[in-house]
C-alpha positions in Angstrom: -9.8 -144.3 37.4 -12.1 -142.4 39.4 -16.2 -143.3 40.1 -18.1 -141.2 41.8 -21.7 -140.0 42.0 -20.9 -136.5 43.2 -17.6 -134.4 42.8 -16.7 -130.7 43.8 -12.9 -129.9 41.9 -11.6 -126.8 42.1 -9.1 -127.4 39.5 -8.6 -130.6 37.3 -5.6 -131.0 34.6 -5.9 -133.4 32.8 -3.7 -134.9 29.9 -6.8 -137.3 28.6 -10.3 -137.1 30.0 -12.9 -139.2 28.4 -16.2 -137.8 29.3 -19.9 -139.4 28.3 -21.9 -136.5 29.2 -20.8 -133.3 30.3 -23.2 -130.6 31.3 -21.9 -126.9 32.7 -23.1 -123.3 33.6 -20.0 -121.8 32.3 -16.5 -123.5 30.5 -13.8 -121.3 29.1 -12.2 -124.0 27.4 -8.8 -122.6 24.5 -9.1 -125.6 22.3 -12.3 -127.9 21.7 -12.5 -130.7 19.4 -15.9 -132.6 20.3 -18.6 -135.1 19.0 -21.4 -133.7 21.5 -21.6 -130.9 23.9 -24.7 -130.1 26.0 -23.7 -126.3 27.5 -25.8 -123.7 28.7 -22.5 -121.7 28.1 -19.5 -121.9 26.1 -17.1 -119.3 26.0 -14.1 -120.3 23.9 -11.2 -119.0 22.5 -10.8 -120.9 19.2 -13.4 -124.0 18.4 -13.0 -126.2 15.3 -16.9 -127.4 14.3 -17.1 -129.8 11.2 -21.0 -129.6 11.1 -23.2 -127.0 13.1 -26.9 -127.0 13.5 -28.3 -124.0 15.0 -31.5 -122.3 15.5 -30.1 -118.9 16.2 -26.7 -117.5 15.6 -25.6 -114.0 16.8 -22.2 -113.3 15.0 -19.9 -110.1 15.6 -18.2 -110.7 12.1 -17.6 -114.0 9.8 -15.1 -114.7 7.5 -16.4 -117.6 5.0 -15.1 -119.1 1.8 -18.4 -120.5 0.7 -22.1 -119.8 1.8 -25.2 -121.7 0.5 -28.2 -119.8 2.0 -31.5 -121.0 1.3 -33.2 -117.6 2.0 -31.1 -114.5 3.1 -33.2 -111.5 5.0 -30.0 -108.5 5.7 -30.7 -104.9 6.3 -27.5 -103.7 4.4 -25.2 -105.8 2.2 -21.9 -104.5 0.9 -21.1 -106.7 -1.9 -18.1 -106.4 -4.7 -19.1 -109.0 -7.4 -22.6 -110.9 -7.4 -23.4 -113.5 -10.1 -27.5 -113.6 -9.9 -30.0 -115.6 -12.2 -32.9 -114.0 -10.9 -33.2 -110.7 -8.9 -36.4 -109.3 -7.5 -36.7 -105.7 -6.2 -38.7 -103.1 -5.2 -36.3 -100.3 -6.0 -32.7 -100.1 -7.6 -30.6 -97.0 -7.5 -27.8 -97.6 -9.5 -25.0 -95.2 -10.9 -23.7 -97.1 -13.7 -25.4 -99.9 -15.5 -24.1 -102.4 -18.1 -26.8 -104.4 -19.5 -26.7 -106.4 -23.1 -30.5 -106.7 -22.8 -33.5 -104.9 -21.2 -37.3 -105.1 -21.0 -38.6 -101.7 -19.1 -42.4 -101.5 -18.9 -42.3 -97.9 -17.8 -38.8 -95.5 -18.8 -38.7 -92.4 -16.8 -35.8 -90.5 -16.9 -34.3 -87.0 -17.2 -31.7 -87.1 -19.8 -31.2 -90.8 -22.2 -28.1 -91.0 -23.6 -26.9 -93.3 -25.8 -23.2 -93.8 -26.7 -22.0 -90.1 -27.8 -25.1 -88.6 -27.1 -26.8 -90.2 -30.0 -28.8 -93.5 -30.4 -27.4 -95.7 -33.3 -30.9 -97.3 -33.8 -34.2 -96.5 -31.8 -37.2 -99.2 -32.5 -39.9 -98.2 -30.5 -44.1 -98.6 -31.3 -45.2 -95.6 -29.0 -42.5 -92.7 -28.3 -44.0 -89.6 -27.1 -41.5 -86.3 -26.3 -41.7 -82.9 -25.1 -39.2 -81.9 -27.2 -36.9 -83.2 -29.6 -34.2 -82.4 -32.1 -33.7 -84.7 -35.0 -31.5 -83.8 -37.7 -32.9 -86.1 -40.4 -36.2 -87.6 -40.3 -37.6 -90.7 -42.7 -41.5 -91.2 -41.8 -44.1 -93.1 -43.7 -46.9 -91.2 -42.4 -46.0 -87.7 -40.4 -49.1 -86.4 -38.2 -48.2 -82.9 -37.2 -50.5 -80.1 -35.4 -48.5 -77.3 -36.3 -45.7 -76.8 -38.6 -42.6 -73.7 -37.8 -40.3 -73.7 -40.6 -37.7 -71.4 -42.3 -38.0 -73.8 -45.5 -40.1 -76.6 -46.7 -39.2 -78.6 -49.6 -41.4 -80.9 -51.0 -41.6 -83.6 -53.7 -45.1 -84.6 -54.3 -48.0 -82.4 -52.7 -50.9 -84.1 -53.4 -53.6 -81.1 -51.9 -52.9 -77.7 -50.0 -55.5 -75.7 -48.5 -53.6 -72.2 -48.1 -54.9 -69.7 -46.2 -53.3 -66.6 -45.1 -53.3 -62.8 -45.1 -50.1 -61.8 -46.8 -48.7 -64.4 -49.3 -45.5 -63.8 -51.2 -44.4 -66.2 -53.7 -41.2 -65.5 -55.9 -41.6 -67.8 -58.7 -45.0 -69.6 -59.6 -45.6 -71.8 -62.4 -49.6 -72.6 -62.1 -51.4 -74.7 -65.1 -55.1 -73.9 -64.0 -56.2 -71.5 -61.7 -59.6 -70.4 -60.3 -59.7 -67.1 -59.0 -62.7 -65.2 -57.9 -60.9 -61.9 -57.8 -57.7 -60.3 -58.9 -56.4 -56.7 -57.8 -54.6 -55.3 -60.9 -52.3 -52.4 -59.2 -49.1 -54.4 -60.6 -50.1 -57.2 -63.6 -47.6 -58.1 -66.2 -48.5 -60.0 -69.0 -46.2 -61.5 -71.4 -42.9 -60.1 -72.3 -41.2 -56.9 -70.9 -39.8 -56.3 -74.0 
């Protein structure tokens, strides 16, 4: 056993050294298994920690099974799988998403595709469109500015207001008619025969 106040030692090897309180500029120490250090600096090649309380931590690179963080501030984060109740972003830029349900305020977006091309059912109260093409359409109520069409069929028309400069019709069966003038170059009444 040694006591002393003050002690210079160049070198020490030791098989067991119990030490109260140890306090150094500088250890390089392989192998430390501790219950308290007091170090200004530690400089070791392998350290086994069962609990560490730290304000700040600089780490070149950790490799850890498990990580509960409370709150997590990163300026890039490469991560394969992440299992998230609740995300909160600013902006998202993803190139494939997979989602079995989704409430969008605002939709912008150059070309929306559905599986082949096609949407297998579309519920929407307000959808507004530059242009579309719809091969069959079932409306209630149709509000339409203009009308281009090769053909129109219709079932029940229940008032027309017609008005054009050259009107051709092939076949016209009319029950009533008020006309306020007729030009009689071509009229045929009754048979031909």
């Amino acid at each position: 056993a040694i006591e002393t106040d003050d002690a210079k030692i160049t070198q020490l090897q030791a098989i067991i050294a119990k030490i109260e309180t140890l306090e150094s500029s500088m250890a390089n120490i392989e192998t430390l298994v501790s219950k308290t250090i007091i170090t200004d600096d530690l400089n070791a090649s392998q350290a086994t920690i069962d609990s560490l309380n730290t304000k700040l931590a600089n780490i070149d690179k950790a490799i850890i099974d498990i990580a509960q963080i409370e709150n997590l501030e990163t300026v890039n984060a490469e991560i394969e799988n992440l299992n998230a109740q609740y995300i909160d972003a600013v902006q998202i830029d993803v190139d494939n998403l997979n989602a079995k349900s989704a409430t969008i305020e605002q939709l912008n977006t150059y070309t929306l595709k559905s599986e082949f091309g096609k949407f297998q059912n579309l519920t929407a109260e307000n959808f507004e469109t530059t242009n579309a093409s719809i091969g069959s359409l079932n409306a209630n109520v149709a509000n339409i500015n203009s009308v281009l069409a090769g053909n129109i069929g219709t079932g029940l028309l229940q008032a027309i207001h017609l008005t054009a400069d050259n009107v051709v019709i092939d076949d016209a069966v009319i029950k009533s008619a008020n006309i306020e003038s007729i030009d009689t170059d071509i009229v045929t009444i009754g048979n031909d025969n």
